[in-house]
N, C-alpha and C positions, 0 to 999 in steps of 0.2 A: 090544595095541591098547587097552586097558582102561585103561592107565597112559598111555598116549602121548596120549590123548583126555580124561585127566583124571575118566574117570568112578570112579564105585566099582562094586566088585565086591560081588553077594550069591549067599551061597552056603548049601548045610544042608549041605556037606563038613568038618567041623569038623577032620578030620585034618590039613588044606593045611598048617597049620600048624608039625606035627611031622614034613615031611615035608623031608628036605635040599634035593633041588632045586626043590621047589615052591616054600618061603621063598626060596631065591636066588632063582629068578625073580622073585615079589613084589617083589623088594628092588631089582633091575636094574631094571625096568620099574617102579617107582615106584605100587605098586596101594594103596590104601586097600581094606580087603575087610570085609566085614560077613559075620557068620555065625552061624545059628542054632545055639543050646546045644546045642539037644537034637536029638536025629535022631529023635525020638520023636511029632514033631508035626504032624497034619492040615493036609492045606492051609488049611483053614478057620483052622483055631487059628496058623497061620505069618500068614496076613493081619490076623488080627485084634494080633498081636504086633510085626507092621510095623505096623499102622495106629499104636501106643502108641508105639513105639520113634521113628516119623521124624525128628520133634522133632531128637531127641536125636542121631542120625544126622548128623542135616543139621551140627548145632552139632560135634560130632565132627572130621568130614568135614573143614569149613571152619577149624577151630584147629588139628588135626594135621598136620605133613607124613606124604608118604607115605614108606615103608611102614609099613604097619600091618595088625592085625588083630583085629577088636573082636567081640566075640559079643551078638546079642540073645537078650535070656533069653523064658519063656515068658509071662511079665508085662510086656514090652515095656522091661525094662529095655538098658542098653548098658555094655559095660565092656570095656576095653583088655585085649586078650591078649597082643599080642606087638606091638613090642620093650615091655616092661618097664623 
């Protein structure tokens, strides 16, 4: 539904990634997915690291086809994890 409707995915499951049929799904359904670095981080501190990151997101989001899957750091940076 996620792919078919064009949204993006955000998730703090940073595994999805490494995971075989998860990425085959991602890839059939076409998701763009954002994910937090760390699993380590307050909801407070995940907001305030979306609030930095959007920006960047949105520009992401809009240049990439899907799929993909990009991790936000805890400084609100953004950076391409998979495909490579």
């Amino acid at each position: 539904m996620v792919g078919q409707k064009k949204w993006a995915l955000l998730t703090a499951d940073k595994r999805i990634r490494y995971n075989i049929l998860e990425k085959k799904a991602l890839a059939e359904c076409g998701v763009k997915e954002f994910v937090f670095a760390s699993g380590n981080l307050s909801g407070e501190e995940m907001a305030a690291a979306l609030e930095r990151a959007l920006p960047k997101m949105v520009r992401m989001a809009s240049r990439s086809g899907p799929p993909f899957v990009a991790a936000i750091t805890r400084l609100g940076e953004v950076h391409l994890r998979w495909p490579k």
